[in-house]
N, C-alpha and C positions, 0 to 999 in steps of 0.2 A: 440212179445215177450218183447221189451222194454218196451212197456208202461205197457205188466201185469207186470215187474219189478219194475216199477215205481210205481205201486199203490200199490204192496208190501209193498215196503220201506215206504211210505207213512203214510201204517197202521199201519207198525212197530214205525214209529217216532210218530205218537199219540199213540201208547199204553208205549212206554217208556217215552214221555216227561208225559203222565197223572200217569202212574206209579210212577215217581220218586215226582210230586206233589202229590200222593198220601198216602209218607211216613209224609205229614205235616197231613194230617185227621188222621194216625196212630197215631203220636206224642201226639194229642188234646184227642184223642179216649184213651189215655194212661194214662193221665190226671185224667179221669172219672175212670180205674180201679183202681188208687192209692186211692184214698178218698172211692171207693165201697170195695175196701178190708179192709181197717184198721176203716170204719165206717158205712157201709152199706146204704153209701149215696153220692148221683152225681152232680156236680153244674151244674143246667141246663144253668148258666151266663157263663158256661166256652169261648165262644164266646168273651163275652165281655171282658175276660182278657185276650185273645189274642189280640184284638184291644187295650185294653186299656198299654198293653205291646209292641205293634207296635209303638205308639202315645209316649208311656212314649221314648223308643229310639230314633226317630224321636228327641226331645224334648231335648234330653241329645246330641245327633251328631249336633243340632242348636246351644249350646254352642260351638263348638270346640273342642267336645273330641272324641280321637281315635273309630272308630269303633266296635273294641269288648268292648272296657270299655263301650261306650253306648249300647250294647248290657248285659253286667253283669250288670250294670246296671238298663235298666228294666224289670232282672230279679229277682231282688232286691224287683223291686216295686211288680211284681207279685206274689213275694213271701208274700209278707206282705199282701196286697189284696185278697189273696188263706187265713190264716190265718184267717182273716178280717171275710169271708164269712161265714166261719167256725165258729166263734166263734158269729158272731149276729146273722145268719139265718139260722143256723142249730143247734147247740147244744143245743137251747130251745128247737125245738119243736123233738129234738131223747129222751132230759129229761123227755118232757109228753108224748113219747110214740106214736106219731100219725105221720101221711105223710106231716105234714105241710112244712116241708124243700123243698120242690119239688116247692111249690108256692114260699115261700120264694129265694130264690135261683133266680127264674126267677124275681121277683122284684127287689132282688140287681141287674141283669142283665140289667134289663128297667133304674134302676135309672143312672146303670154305663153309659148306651147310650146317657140319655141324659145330663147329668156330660161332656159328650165329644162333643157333639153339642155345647154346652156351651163355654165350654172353648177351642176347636180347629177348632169347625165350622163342617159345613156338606161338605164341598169340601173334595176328595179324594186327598191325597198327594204322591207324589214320594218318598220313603225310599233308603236314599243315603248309598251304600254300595260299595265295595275295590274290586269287580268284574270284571274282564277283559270283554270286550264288545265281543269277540267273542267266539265261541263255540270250542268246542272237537269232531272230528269225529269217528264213531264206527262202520265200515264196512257200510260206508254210512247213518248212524245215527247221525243226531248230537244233542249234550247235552251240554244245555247253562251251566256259570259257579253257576249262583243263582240255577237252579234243583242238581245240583251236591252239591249245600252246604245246601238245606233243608235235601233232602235224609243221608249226611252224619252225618248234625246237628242233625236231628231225633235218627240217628242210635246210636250217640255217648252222647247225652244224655239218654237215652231210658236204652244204656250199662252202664254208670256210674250209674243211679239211680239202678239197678238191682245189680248191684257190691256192692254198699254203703247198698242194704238189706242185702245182703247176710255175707260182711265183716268188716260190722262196729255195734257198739253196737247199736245205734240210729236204725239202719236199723231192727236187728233183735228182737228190742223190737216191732219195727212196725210189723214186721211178727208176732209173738208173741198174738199182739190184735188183728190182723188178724185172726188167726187160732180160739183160744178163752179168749173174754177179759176180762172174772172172773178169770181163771186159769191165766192167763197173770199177774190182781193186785195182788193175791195171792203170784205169785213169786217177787213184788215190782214194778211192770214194770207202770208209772203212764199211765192208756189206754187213758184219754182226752188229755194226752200232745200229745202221738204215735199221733193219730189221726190229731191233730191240724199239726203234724208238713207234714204228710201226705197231709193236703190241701196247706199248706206251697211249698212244692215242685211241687204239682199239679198245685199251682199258679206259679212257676216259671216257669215249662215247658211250660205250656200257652204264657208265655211273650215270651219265645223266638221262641214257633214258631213263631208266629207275626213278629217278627224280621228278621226272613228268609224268610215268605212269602211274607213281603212286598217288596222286591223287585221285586220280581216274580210278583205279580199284582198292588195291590197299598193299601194306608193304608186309610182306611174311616169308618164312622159308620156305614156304610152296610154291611160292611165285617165279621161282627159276627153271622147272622142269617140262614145264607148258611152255614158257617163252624160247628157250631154246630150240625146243623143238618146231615150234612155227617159223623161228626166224632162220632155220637150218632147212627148212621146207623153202622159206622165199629164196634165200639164197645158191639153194639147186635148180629152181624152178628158174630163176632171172638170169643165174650162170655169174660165175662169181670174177667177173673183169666186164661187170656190167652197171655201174652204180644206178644210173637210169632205169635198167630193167629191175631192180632193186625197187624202185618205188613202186613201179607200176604195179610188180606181183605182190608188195606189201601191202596194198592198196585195193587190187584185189582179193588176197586173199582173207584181210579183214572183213570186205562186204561181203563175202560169198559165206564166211564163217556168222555172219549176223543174219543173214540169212536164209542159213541154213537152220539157224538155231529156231527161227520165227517161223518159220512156214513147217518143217519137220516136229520141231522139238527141241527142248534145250539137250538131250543126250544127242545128237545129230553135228553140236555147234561143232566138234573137234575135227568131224570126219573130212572136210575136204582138204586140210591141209595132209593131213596123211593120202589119200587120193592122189592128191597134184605130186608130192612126194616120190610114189610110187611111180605116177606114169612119168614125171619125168628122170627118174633113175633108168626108165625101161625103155624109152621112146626117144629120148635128146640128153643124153648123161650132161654134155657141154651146156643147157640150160639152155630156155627158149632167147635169149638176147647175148650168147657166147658162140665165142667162135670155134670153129672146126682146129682142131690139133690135128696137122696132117705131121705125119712119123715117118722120114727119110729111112728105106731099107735099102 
């Protein structure tokens, strides 16, 4: 009886520590619905401005300054970088009309990688954070301090940007060209600004997850190609005018990947986001928490 207690708890501490890791693929995954809603298009480099927002704080805490200031800080930078992306590799090619932003996007993404090789090197670094070294116990569960400040940093950006559409003018002119962005200029509202400012925030959220996961693992030029890839997985899976089904599937699919990794193997840990991926490109394209697109003929 002890030991099946044992492997209990066990399972439970991989599906809550990959859980609470898994509000940081929500966060990234949240990212991609801000920019899908106000322009109908996704930075496939979101990765890289998560690294490159790990590296930008990294960078600002080598100075000397307080923790959360380098932390607003390179959410500063991601912000202007979100912008950035927006305004050179996407709004040419949504003017002519075609899918070019999709390759585009991924090329600022390659050049941002290797911008960081460059200038910070290919070694993975430790990101110095104000964390106490031990953990929190939960009926035999324990939860280090860094999982407890992604999961809340996720939750409490995620709630301010939803508050700021809902309660501020900026926010609901973005809703605005969201919904529709002829009726939107009609009423005054400029839709290229909405839009721009949409990657704006999308790039700031990027930085700061960076900033929280990197404690949690570590900050490198690797660290972008896995992250976008799982957060591009929640984000089809949840349906991307979903923010709520955003958590749930980041949330899942963290435990299911901790899970995977402990009872299979650690070569196993990757596969279900690719799985969920697949079945839901092939099964609910709209995502299991999006709505049906019905198309007037």
């Amino acid at each position: 009886m002890i030991i099946l207690d044992a492997k209990y708890i066990a399972l439970a501490q991989m599906a809550v520590g990959g859980g609470l890791m898994g509000m940081a693929y929500a966060l990234v995954a949240y990212g991609f619905q801000l920019t899908y809603a106000a322009g109908k298009a996704v930075n496939f480099g979101q990765g890289e401005l998560v690294m490159l927002g790990a590296f930008a704080g990294i960078s600002l805490a080598g100075t000397g300054l307080p923790y959360w200031v380098s932390v607003l800080g390179a959410m500063v930078a991601g912000a202007v970088l979100g912008w950035f992306v927006e305004r050179v590799a996407v709004r040419l090619a949504l003017k002519q009309h075609n899918e070019g932003w999709i390759l585009l996007t991924i090329i600022v993404g390659l050049f941002a990688l290797s911008s960081v090789e460059n200038i910070w090197g290919r070694d993975d670094r430790p990101f110095p954070a104000p964390w106490p070294a031990g953990a929190l116990d939960f009926f035999g569960i324990s939860v280090t301090w860094p999982e407890l400040a992604i999961a809340m940093g996720a939750m409490g950006i995620m709630t301010l940007v939803e508050l700021a559409k809902r309660y501020t003018m900026a926010g609901i002119a973005v809703q605005a060209v969201s919904a529709d962005p002829e009726a939107a200029e009609l009423c005054g509202v400029r839709s290229r600004s909405a839009i721009s400012l949409s990657w704006a925030v999308s790039g700031a959220a990027a930085a700061f997850a960076g900033t929280v996961i990197g404690p949690v693992t570590t900050v490198g030029p690797t660290m972008a190609a896995a992250l976008t890839l799982k957060a591009f997985s929640v984000a089809v899976v949840a349906g991307l005018d979903s923010g709520f089904g955003l958590v749930i599937a980041g949330i899942a699919l963290g435990a299911v990947e901790n899970l995977s990794g402990y009872v299979l193997g650690s070569g196993w840990r990757e596969a279900p986001g690719l799985i969920l991926l697949i079945l839901a490109l092939a099964l609910r394209p709209q995502g299991v928490f999006g709505k049906k697109i019905i198309r007037k003929v």
